[in-house]
N, C-alpha and C positions, 0 to 999 in steps of 0.2 A: 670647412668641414660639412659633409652632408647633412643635412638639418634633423633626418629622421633619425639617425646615426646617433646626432650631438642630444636629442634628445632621448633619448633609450639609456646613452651612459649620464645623464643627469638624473633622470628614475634613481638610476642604480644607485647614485651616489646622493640619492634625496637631498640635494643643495643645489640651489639655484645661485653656486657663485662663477666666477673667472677669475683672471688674474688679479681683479682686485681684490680678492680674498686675502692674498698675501700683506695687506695692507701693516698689520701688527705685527709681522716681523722682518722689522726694517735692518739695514744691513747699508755697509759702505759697498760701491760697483768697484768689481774685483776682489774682495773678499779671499781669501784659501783656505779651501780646506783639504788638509793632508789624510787621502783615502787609503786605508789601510784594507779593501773591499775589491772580494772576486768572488770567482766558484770554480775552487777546487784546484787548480793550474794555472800559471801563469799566460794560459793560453786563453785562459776566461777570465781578464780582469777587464779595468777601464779602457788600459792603452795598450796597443799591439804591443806584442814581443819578438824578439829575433827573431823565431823561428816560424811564427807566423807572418809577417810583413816580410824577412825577407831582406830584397835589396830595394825596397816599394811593393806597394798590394795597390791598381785601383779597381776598384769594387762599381758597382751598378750605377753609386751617387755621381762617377766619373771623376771622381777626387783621389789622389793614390794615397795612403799613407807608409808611415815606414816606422819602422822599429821607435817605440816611446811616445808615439801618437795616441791623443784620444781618440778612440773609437768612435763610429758615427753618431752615436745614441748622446755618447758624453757629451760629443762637442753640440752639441743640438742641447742640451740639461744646461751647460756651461755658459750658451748664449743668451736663452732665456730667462737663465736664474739669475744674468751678470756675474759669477762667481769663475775662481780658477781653480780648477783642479790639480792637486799633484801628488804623484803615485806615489805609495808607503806597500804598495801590495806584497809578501814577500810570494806568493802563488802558492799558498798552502791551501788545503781544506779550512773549513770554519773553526773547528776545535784546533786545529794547530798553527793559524794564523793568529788569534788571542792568547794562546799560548806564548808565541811569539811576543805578541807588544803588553801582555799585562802588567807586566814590571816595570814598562816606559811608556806609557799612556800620555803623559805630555807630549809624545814624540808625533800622535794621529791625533786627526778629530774625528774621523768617521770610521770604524772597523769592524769587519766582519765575526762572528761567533756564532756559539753553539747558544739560543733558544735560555739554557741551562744553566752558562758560564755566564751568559752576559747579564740576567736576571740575580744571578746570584753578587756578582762584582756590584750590582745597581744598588743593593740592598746595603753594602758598605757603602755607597758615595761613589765609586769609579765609574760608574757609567748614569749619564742624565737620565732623569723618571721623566720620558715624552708627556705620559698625562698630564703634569702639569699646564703644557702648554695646549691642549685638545681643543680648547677656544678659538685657538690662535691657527688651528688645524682644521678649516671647517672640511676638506675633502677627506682626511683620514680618520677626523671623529663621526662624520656620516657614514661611513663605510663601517664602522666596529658598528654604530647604530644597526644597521642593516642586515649586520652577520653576528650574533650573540656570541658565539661558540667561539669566533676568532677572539671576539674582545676576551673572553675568558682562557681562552688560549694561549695569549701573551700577558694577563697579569700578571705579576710580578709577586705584588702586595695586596694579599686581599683585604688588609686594615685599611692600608693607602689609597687602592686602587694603581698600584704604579704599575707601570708600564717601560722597559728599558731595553727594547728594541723595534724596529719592525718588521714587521711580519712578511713572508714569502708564501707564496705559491705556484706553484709549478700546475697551472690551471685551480682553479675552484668550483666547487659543486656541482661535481662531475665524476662520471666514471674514470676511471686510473686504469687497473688492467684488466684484458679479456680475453677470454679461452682463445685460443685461434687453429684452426684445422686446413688442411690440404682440402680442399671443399669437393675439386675435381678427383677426388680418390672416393669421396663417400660417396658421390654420384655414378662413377664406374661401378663399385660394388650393390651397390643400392637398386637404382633405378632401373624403368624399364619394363617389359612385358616378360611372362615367363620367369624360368627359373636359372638362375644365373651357374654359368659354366665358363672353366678356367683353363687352360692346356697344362698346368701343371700350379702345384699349390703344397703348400706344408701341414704339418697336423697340431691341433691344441696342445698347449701344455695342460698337462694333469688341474682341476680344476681348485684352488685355492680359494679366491674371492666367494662369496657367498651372498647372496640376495639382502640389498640394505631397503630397499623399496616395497609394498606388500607382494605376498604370493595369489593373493584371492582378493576377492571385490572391486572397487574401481575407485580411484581420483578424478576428481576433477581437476581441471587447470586454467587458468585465464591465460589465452595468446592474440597478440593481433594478429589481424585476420593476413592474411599474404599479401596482400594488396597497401597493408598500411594504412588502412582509415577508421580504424574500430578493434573492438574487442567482443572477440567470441571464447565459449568454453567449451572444451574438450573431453573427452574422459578415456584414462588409460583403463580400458578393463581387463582385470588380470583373472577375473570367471571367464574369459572370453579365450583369453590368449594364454593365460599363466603368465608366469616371470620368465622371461627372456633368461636371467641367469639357472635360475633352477631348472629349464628347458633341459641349458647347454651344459648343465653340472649332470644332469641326470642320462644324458648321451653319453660323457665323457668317461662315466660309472660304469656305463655301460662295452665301451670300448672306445677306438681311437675317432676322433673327428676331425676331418679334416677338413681344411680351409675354405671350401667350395659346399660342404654340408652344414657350414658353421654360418655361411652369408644364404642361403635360405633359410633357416631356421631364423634370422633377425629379420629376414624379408618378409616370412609368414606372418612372425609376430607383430610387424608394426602394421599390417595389412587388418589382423583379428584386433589388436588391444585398442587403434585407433578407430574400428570399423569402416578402413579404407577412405577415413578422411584425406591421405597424403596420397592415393591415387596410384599412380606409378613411377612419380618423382617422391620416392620415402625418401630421399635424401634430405629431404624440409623436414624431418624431424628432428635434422641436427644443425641445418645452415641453412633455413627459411626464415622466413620473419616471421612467419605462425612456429615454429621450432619449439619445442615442447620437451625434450632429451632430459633424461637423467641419470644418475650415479650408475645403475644396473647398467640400463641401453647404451651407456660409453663402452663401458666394460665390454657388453659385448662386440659392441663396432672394435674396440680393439684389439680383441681375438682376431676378429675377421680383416682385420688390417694386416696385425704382423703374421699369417698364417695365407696371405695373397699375396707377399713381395712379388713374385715374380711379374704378376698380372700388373700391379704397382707400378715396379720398378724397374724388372728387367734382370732382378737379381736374387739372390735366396734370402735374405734378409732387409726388415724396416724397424727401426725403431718406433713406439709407440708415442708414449711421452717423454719429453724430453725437457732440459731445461738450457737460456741459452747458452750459456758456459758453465759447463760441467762442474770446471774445476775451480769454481769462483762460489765462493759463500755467498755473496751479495747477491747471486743468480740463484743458487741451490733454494734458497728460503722460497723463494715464488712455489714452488711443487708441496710445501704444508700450507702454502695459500691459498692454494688450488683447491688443495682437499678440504679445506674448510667448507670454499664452495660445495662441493661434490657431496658435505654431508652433513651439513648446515651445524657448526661450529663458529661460532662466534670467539672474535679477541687472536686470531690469526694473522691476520690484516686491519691489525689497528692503528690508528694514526699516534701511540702511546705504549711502549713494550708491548705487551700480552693483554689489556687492558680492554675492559666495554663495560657497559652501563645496561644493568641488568631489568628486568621487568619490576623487580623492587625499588630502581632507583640508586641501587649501590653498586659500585665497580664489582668487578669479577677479573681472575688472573687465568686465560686459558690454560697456562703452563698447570694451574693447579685442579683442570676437572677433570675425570675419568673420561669425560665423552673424546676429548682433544685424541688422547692417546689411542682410543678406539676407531678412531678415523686412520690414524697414523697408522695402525696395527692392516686397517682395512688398504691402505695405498699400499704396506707392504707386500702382501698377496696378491697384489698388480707384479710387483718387483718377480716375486717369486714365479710369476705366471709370463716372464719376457714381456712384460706390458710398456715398464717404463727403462729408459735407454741402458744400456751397461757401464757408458760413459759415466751417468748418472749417480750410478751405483758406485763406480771403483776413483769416482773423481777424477776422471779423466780429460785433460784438455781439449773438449769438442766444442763447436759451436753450434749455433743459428747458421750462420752462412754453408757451411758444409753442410749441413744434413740436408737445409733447403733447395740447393744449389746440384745435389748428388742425387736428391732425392731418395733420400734416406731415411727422411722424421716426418714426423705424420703433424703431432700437434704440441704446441705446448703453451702456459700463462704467458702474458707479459703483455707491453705498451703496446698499443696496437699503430702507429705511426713509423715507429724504428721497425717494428717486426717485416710488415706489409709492405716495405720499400722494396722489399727483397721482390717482389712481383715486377718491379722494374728493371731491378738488377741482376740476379741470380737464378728466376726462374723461365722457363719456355712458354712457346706460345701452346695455350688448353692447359696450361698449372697455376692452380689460382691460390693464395693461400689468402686467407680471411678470419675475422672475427665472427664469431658464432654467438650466437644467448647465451647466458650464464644457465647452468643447470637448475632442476627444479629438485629441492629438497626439502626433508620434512625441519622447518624450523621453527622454534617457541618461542615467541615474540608476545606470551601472554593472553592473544588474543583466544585461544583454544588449550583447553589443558593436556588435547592429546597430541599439540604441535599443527602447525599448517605447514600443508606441502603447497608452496612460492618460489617464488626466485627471488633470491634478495643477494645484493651483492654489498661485501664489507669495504671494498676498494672506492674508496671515495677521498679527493679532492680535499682536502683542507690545510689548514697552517702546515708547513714545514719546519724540521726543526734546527731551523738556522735563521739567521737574521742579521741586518748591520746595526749595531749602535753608536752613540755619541759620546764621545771619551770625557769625563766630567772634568778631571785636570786640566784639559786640554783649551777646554772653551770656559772654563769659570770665573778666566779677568777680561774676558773676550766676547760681548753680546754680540759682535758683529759674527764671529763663524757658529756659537748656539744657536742666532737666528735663521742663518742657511744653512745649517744644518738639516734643523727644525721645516725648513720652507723644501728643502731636498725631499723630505720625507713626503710631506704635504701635496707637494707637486705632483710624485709618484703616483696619485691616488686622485688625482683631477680625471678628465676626462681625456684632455690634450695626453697628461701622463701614463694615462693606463695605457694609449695606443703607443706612444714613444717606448715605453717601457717593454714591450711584447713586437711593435714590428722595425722600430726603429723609426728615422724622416722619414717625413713625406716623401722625399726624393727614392724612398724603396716601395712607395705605394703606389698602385693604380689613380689616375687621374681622370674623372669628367672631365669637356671641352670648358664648363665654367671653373674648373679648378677644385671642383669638390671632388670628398673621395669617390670613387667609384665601390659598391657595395656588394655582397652577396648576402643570403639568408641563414644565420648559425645558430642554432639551439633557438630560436623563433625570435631571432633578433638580425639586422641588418648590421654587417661586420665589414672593413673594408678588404679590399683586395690587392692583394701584393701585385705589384710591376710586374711588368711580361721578364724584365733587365733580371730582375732581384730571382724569378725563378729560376731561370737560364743559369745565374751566378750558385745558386742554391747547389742545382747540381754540381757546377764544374767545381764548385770550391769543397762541396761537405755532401759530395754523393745524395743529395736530397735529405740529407739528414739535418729538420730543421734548428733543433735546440742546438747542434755543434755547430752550425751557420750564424745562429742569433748570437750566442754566447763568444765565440773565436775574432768573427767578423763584423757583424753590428754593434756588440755590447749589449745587447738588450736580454733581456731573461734573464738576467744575472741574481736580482734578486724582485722584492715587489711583489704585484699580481701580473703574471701569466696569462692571457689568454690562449686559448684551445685554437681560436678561430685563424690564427698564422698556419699553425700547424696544422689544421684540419685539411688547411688549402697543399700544402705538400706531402700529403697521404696520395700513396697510389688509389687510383678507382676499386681495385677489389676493396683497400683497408677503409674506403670512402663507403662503399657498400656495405660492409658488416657491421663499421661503425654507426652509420644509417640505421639498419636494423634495431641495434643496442639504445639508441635513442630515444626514437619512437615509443619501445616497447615501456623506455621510462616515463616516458612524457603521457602515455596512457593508463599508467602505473600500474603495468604488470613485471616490470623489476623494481623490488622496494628497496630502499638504502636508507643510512643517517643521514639526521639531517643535520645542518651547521644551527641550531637551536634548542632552545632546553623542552624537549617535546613531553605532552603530558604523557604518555607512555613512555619510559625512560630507555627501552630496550633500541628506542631509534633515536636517541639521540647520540651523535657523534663523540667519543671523549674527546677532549680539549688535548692539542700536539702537546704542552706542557701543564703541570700540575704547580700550582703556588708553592712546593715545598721551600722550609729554610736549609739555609747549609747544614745544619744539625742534622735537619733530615736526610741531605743529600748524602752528609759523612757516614754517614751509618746505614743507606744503600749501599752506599761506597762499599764496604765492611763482608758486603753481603756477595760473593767471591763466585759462587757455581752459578747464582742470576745473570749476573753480568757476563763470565767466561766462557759459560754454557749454553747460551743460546745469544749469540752474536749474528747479526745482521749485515757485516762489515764483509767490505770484502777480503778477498783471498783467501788461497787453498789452506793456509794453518788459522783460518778462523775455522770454532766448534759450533753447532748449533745442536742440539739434543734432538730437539723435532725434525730437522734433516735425516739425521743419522737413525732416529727412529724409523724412515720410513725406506732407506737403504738397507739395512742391517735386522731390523724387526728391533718390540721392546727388551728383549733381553742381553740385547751387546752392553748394557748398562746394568746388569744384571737384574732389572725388573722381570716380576715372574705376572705380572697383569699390571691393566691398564691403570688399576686402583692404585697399585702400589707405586707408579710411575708416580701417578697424581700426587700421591702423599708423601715420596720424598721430598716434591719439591716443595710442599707446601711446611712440612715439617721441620726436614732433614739441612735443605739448600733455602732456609730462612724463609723461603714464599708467604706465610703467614703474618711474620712482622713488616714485610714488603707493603702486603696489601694493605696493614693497618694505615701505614704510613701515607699514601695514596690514597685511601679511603679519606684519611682526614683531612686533607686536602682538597679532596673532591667536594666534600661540607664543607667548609670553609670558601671554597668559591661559590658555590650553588646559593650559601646565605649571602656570599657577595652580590651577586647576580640576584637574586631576589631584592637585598635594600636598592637597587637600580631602575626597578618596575613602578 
């Protein structure tokens, strides 16, 4: 292993062991343990299945396997650790694979669950409390060491300390999703000398939306500078330029505006508000790395988008915002995520229902504050103004791939790796799609009582809420599979294991002529580099898409810690490029986030994926029927979410008459109040945990 490599993930893991760490939990060679453990389909467990292998698959390592094979990942776990594995998977999700074996728990030793279920079975006996053995775990107790919010995130017991699973990551301490825009369209419209002219164009809708940014005086802003080596400040003066919305609201008052008067009025303004900082590529106010854009300045760019289809597209119509499957809940939610961004709303995007950690110190339920629904009310007036898609609106079966591919959609949230492939796949040569900076908005983080306008993104990296456990029946006359069990987990969380786990064997890795890895440079660490074999394979197997390659074909990612740095490496150039941007601007912290710690301002500390509650508690969530039915996160078209539907329909499809009233049903009416109690004590309850720990 490369030496600077092996030391970087040793830092991380603050232990100077190796395999002889495994020393205290001994174990007979060959050992079984019966793996009740995937993600999500049978297409994502340990061992190929029909339909993937096939009549034989050989893959990059030049080894074929065939239906009921370990994966390469396993058999490489299975060699090292001496043990055998053997598949219990039935290919369910997490919640319905423990569903599956909770009644026959002697039947696995190791089985996948929900975070929730397995903590809770742990508290009866049916699933082993790991802490006990954290001794005997020096790579997985230096890692909760080193990430506070994870250890508290999977306690179990805050009297015990127990712990009855572990933890997953789908990457860590790190941004998650990113605005992403057609970049080449804002450049068309934008840039350039003079005053911009179109052969033919559309006219505004009637003006809806309304100025959320000041009309007069000016902001400062901190951006890195275009070059990426520093931080300068900027200032929107709105004495200088006025508000771009109140401009284009007070035109439209006036009569119609059309497409081609609607992109010099945003050309003026970012000419006057920035004092011609952006020169005559104004397109760097939305897809620069100095990029400075906010709630109003979107709005207007997407007046000026869907009212130039033709210049576009070629045709009389562009969707604005969109989301990537219209007709799928589990995508819809991203667009009230969005808008949290867009108007600085906290507990949208939280790693815990509706949940954050307030400047006081105590959780907050976004479902229950005025401001949530006031944003919602504000995306509406997008809706009503043809801003965001129709698809959107009527739940309609659209995608990502079509709108990109037709050129049809302009921008919408999401992962920026799946999103940006499409630059490989589906779009032309001069159409770039990319990730952009997160918006700049006013948010109260404490520090100022009239709010600071930042960038702060809620999309952050931490525990997932699923995990595999150790079935206590299973292994409780049997130290030989508790302790590889146990050493399973351990291993995962070594240095060797973090890379197995995320890129698979060495035989999928770049190799030096001396046999060390071959490296690149990731988040300001040296990372290895996947095989010329493995990219090549990437493609032809999973269209570049790498979590379905890792998870299908390697086995790797399935549960664990995630690195970013696999995936970074099979992002297109544009999604390498934005995500660059997005990086940087953190690492010089002009985008703020939570952190995985109990920080002394409480506003940035991350909540914990899971709360210690007990079953009592959970039954009597359970109990509580409009939280749970009414804002679902789950996919498909018959999941409900309120905050969806609020920003499709406006607040009154629910018969709310304000945003207040919205607030206070749920906090009232749909239990929200005993919710938070319940959560709240919880939240105490680990916090004094976490403190006798110091």
């Amino acid at each position: 292993m490369n030496k600077k490599l092996l030391s970087w993930l040793l830092a991380i893991m603050m232990v100077l062991v190796c395999s002889a760490a495994f020393a205290d939990l001994e174990y007979a060679d060959g050992t079984v343990l019966r793996m009740a453990t995937g993600y999500n389909s049978a297409k994502t467990g340990l061992f190929f299945d029909d339909q993937t292998a096939g009549e034989g698959i050989t893959l990059a390592d030049g080894n074929t396997y065939h239906s009921g094979d370990l994966k390469p990942t396993w058999v490489e776990v299975q060699n090292v650790l001496k043990v055998v594995f053997e598949n219990k998977y039935q290919g369910n999700s997490a919640a319905n694979e423990f569903e599956y074996w909770k009644e026959q728990l002697t039947e696995v030793d190791m089985l996948s669950g929900t975070a929730a279920k397995l903590s809770e079975y742990g508290e009866s006996g049916a699933i082993v409390n790991i802490a006990e053995y954290l001794d005997e775990m020096p790579n997985f107790k230096a890692y909760l060491e080193a990430n506070p919010i994870v250890r508290l995130s999977i306690t179990g017991n805050v009297s015990t300390g127990a712990i009855y699973f572990s933890p997953y990551f789908d990457g860590v301490n790190d941004i998650e999703r990113m605005p992403l825009m057609r970049v080449d369209w804002v450049a068309k419209l934008l840039d350039g000398e003079g005053e911009f002219t179109a052969e033919k164009c559309g006219t505004l809708k009637p003006a809806a939306y309304t100025p959320y940014m000041p009309t007069a005086g000016s902001v400062d802003i901190d951006v890195v500078t275009l070059d990426g080596t520093a931080v300068e400040t900027i200032s929107k003066n709105y004495d200088a330029a006025g508000n771009i919305i109140a401009t284009m609201n007070d035109a439209l008052a006036a009569g119609d505006v059309d497409g081609v008067a609607a992109v010099n009025m945003l050309r003026k303004y970012i000419d006057e508000a920035y004092n011609g900082y952006y020169g005559t590529q104004r397109s760097n106010l939305f897809v620069g790395q100095n990029a400075a854009w906010d709630a109003d300045e979107l709005v207007a760019l997407l007046r000026c988008v869907v009212a130039n289809a033709y210049t576009l597209n070629g045709t009389d119509k562009v969707q604005g915002l969109f989301t990537r499957e219209d007709d799928n809940n589990q995508r819809r939610v991203d667009m009230f995520r969005f808008a949290g961004h867009l108007f600085g709303v906290r507990g949208l995007e939280s790693r815990q229902d509706y949940l954050y950690v307030g400047t006081d110190n105590l959780l907050h339920d976004a479902r229950q504050e005025a401001g949530t629904y006031e944003a919602l009310a504000r995306m509406h007036t997008l809706v009503t103004e043809g801003l965001i898609s129709e698809a959107f609106v009527n739940k309609e079966a659209e995608n990502t791939a079509k709108y990109l591919e037709n050129d049809l959609g302009f921008m919408h949230y999401d992962y920026n790796q799946t999103q940006t492939i499409y630059n490989e796949t589906k779009l032309q040569e001069g159409e770039k799609y990319m990730a952009v900076m997160v918006p700049v908005a006013r948010w109260y983080d404490g520090t100022n009582e009239d709010g600071v306008y930042m960038r702060f993104t809620e999309s952050w990296r931490s525990v997932k809420t699923d995990g595999w456990g150790i079935s206590a029946p299973a292994v409780a006359n049997n130290p030989d599979k508790l302790n590889a069990a146990l050493k399973l987990i351990d291993y995962a969380y070594s240095p060797e294991g973090m890379i197995l786990m995320s890129y698979g064997p060495d035989a999928f890795i770049k190799k030096n002529a001396d046999g060390s890895y071959a490296t690149f440079m990731f988040n300001g660490q040296e990372m290895p580099e996947i095989a010329d074999a493995t990219r090549a394979e990437l493609w032809e197997k999973a269209s570049g898409n790498y979590t379905n390659y890792a998870r299908m074909y390697l086995g790797s990612t399935l549960s664990f810690a995630k690195s970013q740095a696999f995936e970074y490496q099979c992002t297109s150039e544009a999604g390498r490029e934005g995500a660059g941007h997005i990086s940087t601007a953190i690492g010089l912290g002009t985008i703020k986030h939570p952190e995985l710690a109990v920080t002394e301002n409480g506003w940035y500390t991350s909540v914990p994926t899971v709360l210690p509650t007990t079953k009592i508690d959970n039954d009597t969530i359970n109990t509580y029927t409009e939280l749970k039915t009414k804002f679902s996160s789950a996919k498909g078209d018959d999941q409900v979410n309120v905050l969806v539907d609020c920003i499709a329909n406006g607040l009154t499809f629910e018969g709310f008459s304000s945003a207040e009233e919205a607030a206070s049903t749920v906090a009232d009416t749909w239990n929200g109040i005993p919710y938070l109690e319940i959560k709240e004590w919880a939240w105490e309850d680990i916090l004094d945990y976490y403190n006798s720990l110091q």
